[in-house]
N, C-alpha and C positions, 0 to 999 in steps of 0.2 A: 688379437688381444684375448685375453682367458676368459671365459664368462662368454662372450660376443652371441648373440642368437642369430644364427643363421637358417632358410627357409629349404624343407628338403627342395632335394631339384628336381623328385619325379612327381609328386604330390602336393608341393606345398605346404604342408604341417612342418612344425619346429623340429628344426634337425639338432639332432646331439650332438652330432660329431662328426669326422672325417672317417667314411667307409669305403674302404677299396678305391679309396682314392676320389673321391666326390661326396661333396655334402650330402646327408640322406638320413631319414629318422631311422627310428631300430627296425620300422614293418618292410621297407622295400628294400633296405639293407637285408634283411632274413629273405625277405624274396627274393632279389638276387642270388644269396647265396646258394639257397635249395634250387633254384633254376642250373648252374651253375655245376652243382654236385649234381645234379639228373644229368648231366649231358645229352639232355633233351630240350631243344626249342621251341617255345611258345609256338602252335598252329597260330597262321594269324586266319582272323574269321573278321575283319572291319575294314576297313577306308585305311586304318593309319592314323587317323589323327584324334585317335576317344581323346574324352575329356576325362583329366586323373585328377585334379584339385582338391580335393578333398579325401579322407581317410574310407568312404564309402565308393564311390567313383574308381576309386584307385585297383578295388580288386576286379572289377567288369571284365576287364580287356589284358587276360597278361600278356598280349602279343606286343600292345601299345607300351605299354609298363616297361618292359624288360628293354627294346629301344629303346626308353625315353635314360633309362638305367645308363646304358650304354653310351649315348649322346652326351649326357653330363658327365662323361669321363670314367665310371665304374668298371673294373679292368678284372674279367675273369682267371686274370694269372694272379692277382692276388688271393683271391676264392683259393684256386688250386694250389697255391706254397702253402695256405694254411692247412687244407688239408692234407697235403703230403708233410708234414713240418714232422710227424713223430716220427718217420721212415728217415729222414735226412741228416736229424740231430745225431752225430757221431757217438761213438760209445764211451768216449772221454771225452770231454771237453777240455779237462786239464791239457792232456797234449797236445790239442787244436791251439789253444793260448800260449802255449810256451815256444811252439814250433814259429808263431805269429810273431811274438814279442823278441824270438829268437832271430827274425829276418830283421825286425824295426835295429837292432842293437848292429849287425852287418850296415844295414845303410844309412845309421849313425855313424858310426867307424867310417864307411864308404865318403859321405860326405863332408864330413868335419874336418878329417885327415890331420887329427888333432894327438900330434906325437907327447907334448908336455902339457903338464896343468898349470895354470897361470891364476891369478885372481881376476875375475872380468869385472866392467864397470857397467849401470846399467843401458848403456845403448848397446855393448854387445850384448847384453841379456836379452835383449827388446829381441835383435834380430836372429840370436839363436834360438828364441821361440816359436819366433813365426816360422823359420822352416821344420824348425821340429814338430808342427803341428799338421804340415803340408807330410809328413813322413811317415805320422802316426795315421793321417787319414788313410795312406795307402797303404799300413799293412794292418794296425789293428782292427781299424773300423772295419775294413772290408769283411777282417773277419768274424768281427761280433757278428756283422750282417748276415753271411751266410750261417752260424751257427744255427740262427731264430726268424727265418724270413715272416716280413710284415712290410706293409705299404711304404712307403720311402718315407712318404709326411711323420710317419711314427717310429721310421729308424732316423730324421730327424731331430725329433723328438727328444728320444734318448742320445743323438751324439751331444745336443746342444746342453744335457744336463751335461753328458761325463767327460768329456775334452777335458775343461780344466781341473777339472778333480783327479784326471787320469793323471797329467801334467804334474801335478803338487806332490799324488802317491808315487808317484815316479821318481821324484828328485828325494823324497822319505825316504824309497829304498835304496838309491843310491845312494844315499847319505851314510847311511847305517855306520857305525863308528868312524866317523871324520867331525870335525867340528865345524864342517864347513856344507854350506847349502851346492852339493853336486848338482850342475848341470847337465842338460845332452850332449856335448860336446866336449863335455870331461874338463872345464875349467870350473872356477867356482867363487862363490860369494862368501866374505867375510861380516858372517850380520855381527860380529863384537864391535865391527870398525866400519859403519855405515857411511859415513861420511866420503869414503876413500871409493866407495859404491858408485856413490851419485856424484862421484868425478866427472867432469865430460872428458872425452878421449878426443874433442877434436882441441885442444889447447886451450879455449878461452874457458877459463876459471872464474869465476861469482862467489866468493869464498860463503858471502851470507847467503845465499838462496843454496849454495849445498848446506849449509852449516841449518838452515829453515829447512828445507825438504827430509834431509836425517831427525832433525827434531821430532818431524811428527811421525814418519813412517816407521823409525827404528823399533819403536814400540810392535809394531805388526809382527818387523819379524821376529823379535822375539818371541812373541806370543805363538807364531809360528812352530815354531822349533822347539817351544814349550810344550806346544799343545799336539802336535803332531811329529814331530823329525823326534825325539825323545821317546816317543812311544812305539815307533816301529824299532829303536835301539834297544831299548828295553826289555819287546816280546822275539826279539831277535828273530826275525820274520824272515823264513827261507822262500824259494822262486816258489815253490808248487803253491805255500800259501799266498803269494803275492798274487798271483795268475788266477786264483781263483776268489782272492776278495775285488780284484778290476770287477771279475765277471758278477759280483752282488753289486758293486759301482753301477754298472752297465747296463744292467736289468731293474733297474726300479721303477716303481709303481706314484702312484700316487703326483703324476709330473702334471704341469698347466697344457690340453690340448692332447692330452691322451688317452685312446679310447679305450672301451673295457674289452676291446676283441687284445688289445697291445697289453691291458694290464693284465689279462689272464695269461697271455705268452713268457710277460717277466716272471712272473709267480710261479709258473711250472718248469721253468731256466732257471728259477734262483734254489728251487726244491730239489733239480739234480744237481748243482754247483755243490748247496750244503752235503747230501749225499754223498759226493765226492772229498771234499772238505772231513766231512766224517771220518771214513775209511781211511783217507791219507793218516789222518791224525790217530785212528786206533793204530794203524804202524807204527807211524812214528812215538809214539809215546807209551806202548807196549805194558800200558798200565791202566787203572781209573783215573786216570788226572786227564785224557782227552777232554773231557766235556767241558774241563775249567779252560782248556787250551782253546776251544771251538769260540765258547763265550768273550773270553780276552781278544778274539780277531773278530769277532763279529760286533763288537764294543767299539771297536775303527771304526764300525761305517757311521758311529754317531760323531765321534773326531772328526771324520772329514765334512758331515752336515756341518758341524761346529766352526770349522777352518772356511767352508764356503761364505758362512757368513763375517766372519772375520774380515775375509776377502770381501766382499761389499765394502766392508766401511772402511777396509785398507782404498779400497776403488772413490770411495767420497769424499776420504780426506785428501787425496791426492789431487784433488777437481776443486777443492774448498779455497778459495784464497785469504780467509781470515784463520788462525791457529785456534787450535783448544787447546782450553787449559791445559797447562801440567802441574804434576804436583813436585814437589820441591822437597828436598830432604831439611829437616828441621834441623839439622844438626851443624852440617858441612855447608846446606846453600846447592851441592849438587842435585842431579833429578833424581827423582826418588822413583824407585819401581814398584813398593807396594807399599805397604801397611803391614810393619814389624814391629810385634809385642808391644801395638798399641797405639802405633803414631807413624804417617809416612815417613820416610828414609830411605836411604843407599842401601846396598848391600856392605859393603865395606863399613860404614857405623854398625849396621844391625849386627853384624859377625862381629866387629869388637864391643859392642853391648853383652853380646851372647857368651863370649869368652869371659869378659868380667865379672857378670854375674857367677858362671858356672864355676870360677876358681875359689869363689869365696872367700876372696882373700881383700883386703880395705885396699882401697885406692889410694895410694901417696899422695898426697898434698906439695906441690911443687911449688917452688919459690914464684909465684905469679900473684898478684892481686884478682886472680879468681875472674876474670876478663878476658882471658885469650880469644885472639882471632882464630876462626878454625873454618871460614868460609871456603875454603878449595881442599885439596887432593892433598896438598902436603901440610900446611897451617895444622889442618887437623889433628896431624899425627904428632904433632910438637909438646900438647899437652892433653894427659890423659885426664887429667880431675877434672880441668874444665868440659874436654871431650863426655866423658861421662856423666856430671852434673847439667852437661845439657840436655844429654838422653834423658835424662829421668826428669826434666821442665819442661821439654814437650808431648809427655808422657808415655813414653817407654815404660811399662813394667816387669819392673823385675819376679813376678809371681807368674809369668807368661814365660820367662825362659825354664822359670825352675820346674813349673808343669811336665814339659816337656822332658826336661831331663828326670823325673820321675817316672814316667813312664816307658821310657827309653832302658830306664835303670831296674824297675821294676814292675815287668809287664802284668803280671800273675796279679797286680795287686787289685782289688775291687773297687777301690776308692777314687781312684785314677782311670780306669777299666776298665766298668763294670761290663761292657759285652763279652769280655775275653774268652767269660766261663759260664755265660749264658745263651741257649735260644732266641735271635734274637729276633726269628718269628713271631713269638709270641708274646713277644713284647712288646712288637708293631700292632698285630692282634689289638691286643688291650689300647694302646694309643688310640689306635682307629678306632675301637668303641668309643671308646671316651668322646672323642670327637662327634661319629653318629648323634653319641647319647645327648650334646650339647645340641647339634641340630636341630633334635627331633621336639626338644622342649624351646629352643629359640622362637621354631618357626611351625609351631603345632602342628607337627607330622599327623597324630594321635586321629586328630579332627581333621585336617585342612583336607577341601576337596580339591585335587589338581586342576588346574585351569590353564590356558595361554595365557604369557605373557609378553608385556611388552618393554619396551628397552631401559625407562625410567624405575619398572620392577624388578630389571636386572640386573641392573645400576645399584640400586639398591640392596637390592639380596648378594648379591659379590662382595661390596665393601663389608657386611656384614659376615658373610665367610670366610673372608680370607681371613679376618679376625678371627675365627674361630679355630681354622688351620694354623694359626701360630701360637695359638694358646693352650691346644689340646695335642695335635700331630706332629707339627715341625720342632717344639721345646722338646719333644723326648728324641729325636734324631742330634738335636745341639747339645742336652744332657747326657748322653753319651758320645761325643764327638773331642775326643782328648788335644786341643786347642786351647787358642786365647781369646775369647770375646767377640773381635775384630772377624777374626777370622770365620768364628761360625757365626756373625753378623752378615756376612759375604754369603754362606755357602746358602743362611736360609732367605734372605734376595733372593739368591740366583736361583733356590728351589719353587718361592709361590707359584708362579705362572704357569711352567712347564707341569705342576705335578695339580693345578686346577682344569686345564687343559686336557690332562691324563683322564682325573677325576670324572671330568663332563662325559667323555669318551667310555668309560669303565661302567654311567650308571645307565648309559644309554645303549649298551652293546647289544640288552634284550629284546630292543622295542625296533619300531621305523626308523630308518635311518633320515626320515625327515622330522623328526621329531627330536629336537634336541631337552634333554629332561635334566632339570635345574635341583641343586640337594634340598631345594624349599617342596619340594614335589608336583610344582609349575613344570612349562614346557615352554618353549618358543617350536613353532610352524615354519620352518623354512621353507615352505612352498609358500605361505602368506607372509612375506617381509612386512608387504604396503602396511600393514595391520600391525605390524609390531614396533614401526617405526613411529605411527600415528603420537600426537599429542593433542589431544581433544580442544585444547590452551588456544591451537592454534587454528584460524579460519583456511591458510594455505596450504591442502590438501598434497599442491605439487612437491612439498620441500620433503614429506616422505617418502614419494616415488621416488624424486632426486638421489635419496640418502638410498634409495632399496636397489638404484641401478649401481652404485657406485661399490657399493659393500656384499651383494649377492653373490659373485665372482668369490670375493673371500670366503662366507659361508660354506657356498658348493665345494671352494679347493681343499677345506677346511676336512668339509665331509667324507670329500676322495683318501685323503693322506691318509688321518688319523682313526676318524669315526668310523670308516669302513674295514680300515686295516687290525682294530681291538676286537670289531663284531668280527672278524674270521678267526680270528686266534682264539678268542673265548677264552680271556684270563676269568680261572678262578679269583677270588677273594685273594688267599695267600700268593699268587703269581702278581697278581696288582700291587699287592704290599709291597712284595722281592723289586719289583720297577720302580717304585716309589722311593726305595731307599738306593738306587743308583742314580737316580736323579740327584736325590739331596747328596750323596759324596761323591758330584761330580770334581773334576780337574780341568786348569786349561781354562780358568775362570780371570777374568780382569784384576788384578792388584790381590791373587793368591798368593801366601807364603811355599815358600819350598818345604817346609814342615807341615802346611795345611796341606796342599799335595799330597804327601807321604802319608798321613792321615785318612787320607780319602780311599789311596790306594788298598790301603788296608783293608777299611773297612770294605769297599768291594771286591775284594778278594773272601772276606767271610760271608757275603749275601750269596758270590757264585756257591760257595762250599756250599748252603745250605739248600740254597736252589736246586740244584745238582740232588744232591742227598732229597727233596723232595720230590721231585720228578719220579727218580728212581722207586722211590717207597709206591706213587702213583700209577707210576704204568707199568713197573715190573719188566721192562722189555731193557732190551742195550739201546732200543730208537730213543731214552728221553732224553737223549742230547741233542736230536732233530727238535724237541721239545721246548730246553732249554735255547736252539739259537732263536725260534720263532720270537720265544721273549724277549728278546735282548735285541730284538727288530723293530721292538714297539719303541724302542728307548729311539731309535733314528723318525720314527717317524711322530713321534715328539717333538723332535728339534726341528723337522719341516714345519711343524703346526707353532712353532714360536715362528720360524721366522716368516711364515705370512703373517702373525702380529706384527712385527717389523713392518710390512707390508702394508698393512694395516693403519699403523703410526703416521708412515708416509704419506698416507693418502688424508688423513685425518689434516696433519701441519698444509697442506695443499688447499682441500676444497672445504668450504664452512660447514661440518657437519650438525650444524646447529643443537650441540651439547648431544649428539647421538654418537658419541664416538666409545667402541671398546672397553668398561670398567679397568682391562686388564691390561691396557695402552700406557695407563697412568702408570702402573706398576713398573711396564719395561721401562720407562722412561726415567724411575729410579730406579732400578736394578741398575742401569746405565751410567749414571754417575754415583750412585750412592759412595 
């Protein structure tokens, strides 16, 4: 379990971590290793049996020491791959992966002996997994392995992040222009026609429990293929990039139980990948537009964080035996997949709303008393007056399609557009003073002296910001977001959390990483939880230990991902901005329009442009595209730090945190349905 304090095994002080394969703090861990790199053995000069219990004791006798190392399992071949690891690493990796993935594709072929493609149902799916997975461990894993040797527990580690992430990128790239979710096996899934999926193939048919299991699930994969199988179509992603975004999959940091000898190995594997990554792409694109190219595939690894969690809650509702809600098209009575220009519906009403407005032309009045039934697929289509009389009753607007087709119509124009023909750095600039400037007089920056605080003042001060963040920062991201209401009602949800989270991380990158620093210019102590959990109110002392063993795990994992991974990067001011505004025009959102999408696209496509175009001004070198990916790395490890709030939320509905639960829990929890 992540968090768990376990005692070194040669000393007895609190161990951090798994070292060379034994628990052990970071001092007999380093002894070991310099023991280990001398290939010189401790003289012994004692009995054998010193006393090491303690942090003093512990240096006496390194003859006792280095045994006791030994006995608890600490294995000098992991010492020696670490320090042979720069002589081993090949001089491409690119071809190590390709040559690897190139075998896994052979004993696909080899074993599937899969001459035609068919439509499978999900228990073939189930069991072309499992061996696909037994296939990938014996050719890719093996060779992530050798690329980067590290103790087993920590290539672990990392198989148990990327297996299924490998799995999901895997059937992406197959997919790539087909409408269909490719398999290993070379058959394939029909997500239009769910139902026909969750057939059984041994004969006995349950028409309602497939007709309930498509109900809830079909949603996933949609969302699926929305949010990822769409996007590898899109950046039409060839092998060399594919082989080398596995390898950013493969090497991440910031995982529950891994230590910092493994997170410093990812980080100097993910810094030759990108390298490589680089140079492919100055080839391949034989122009300046590489770096917008580097950023768009490094923009994936935040899709795939995004799709893993997807995949949770595709995994919870599949376990759930009561249904959630759905929402219903107002119009027809079918199910409705978002929220178009104004009101849930189908796709099939929104496109003929969309068509009738855009003709401009009156609606016939048909010989009906104005009552047509229009509840199903064909009813609908029998009468349009009443069809579109009821769009506009359950409020459809029509100033939401026509938005849109002015801007579509004419982009140039200001009124519609205003970013088209602006910096719009520096307009983020001005927002975020503005914001600052509310701060600073909210919560009397001018005077206040910083102090700890504790969780009732952070309670506090949050609900009081995030108000401020939507009245100062996130309304000029929505006032320039060429949409209907709805839609940047959604996008600025889906931004508070991920971009206060950011926030926290951005004001604290200067200071102790155990010092979390609040915009009221308070702190919370993460080494003191007991003391931040405290409520003076209460005489039971135990119920904020309780809360500080249950929730310090989050903190710490909190620390690893995000707060550690901002303080290396060292976003300027204007780099924090450029993140903040990928966040708020993210895609791939629960009940986004296909025109909000497009929307979003856009606008990060002119955040790259500008970023790019900044970097360059700043560092003057061809490296600012190693620049630009480090940024666009902070956006994935964002979306780890939302989903241990997820995490978070769980643990909160579970054990009574007696009103000590996350300001920011509440939030996801509407974001969630809102």
């Amino acid at each position: 379990m992540a968090g768990t304090q376990f005692a070194c095994g040669v000393c007895d002080e609190k161990s951090d971590a798994f070292h060379f394969g034994a628990f052990s703090c970071n001092a007999c861990a380093a002894f070991f290793r310099r023991i280990v790199s001398s290939n010189q053995t401790p003289k012994v000069q004692c009995s054998g049996n010193c006393d090491l219990t303690n942090h003093i004791l512990r240096r006496m006798c390194p003859s006792c020491r280095y045994d006791k190392c030994l006995k608890i399992g600490m294995k000098p071949s992991a010492v020696q791959s670490k320090r042979a690891k720069s002589d081993e690493v090949p001089e491409s990796i690119l071809e190590e992966l390709k040559q690897s993935y190139e075998h896994l594709r052979e004993l696909r072929r080899h074993t599937f002996k899969n001459e035609t493609s068919k439509l499978t149902f999900f228990e073939e799916m189930d069991e072309v997994v499992s061996i696909d997975i037994n296939l990938i461990l014996d050719t890719m894993m093996k060779k992530f392995t050798k690329l980067a040797p590290m103790t087993d527990d920590q290539h672990r580690c990392l198989i148990t992040n990327f297996l299924v992430l490998f799995i999901i990128a895997d059937q992406c790239f197959r997919s790539i222009d087909s409408d269909y979710t490719i398999l290993a096996n070379g058959n394939y899934v029909d997500v239009r026609n769910t139902d026909q999926h969750y057939q059984s193939t041994s004969g006995v048919v349950d028409e309602n429990r497939v007709a309930r299991t498509s109900m809830f699930l079909a949603p996933y994969w949609r969302l699926g293929r929305g949010m990822m199988f769409r996007r590898f179509t899109e950046l039409r992603i060839d092998l060399n990039e594919f082989m080398l975004f596995l390898g950013l999959i493969y090497w991440d940091f910031g995982l529950p139980d891994q230590t910092d000898e493994c997170i410093e190995i990812c980080l100097g594997m993910r810094t030759r990948i990108f390298e490589e990554l680089k140079n492919y792409e100055q080839k391949k694109c034989r122009n300046d537009g590489f770096p917008l190219r580097i950023g768009e595939i490094m923009l994936l690894l935040q899709m795939v964080q995004k799709y893993s969690t997807v995949m949770q809650e595709y995994k919870t509702i599949a376990i759930m035996e009561s249904p959630p809600g759905l929402q219903i098209c107002g119009v027809c009575g079918e199910t409705a997949d978002a929220v178009h220009f104004g009101a849930h519906s189908c796709r099939a009403c929104a496109a003929f709303f969309r068509r009738k407005v855009a003709s401009g032309k009156p609606i016939q009045v048909s010989r009906c008393a104005g009552n047509c039934r229009l509840e199903n697929q064909l009813l609908r289509r029998l009468c349009a007056s009443c069809r579109y009389d009821k769009c506009i009753k359950i409020g459809m607007k029509t100033s939401a399609v026509l938005s849109r087709l002015i801007v579509k119509s004419e982009p140039s124009s200001s009124e519609f557009s205003p970013w088209m023909g602006e910096n719009l750095l520096d307009q983020m600039k001005a927002a975020y003073e503005r914001l600052e400037n509310a701060r600073s007089e909210v919560f009397n920056l001018e005077t206040r002296v910083p102090k700890t605080a504790n969780y009732k003042e952070l309670n506090e001060m949050c609900n009081i910001d995030i108000s401020l963040i939507k009245q100062h920062y996130s309304i000029f991201f929505q006032s320039i977001t060429p949409t209907d209401d709805d839609q940047r009602g959604f996008l600025e949800n889906h931004f508070i959390v991920p971009y206060v989270l950011l926030d926290g991380a951005f004001k604290s990158q200067d200071g102790d990483l155990d010092f979390f620093l609040m915009p009221n210019g308070d702190y919370v102590d993460i080494r003191n939880l007991d003391n931040f959990y405290q409520n003076p109110e209460e005489k039971d002392d135990s119920i904020a230990e309780g809360v500080t063993v249950l929730m310090k795990p989050y903190w710490m994992l909190n620390q690893r991902v995000l707060r550690k991974n901002v303080k290396e990067v060292k976003l300027d001011l204007s780099e924090y901005l450029f993140v903040s505004a990928l966040i708020f025009w993210d895609f791939g959102i629960p009940n986004q329009s296909d025109e909000c999408i497009k929307v979003c696209k856009q606008m990060r496509s002119r955040i790259f442009e500008e970023l790019t175009n900044y970097e360059k001004s700043i560092i003057k070198t061809d490296d600012h595209s190693l620049r630009v990916g480090e940024i666009v790395i902070v956006l994935q490890a964002v979306q780890k730090a939302l989903g241990i709030m997820h995490e978070c939320n769980d643990i909160s509905m579970i054990y009574n945190l007696y009103g000590r639960e996350c300001p920011l829990i509440k939030r996801t929890e509407l974001n969630e349905f809102k």
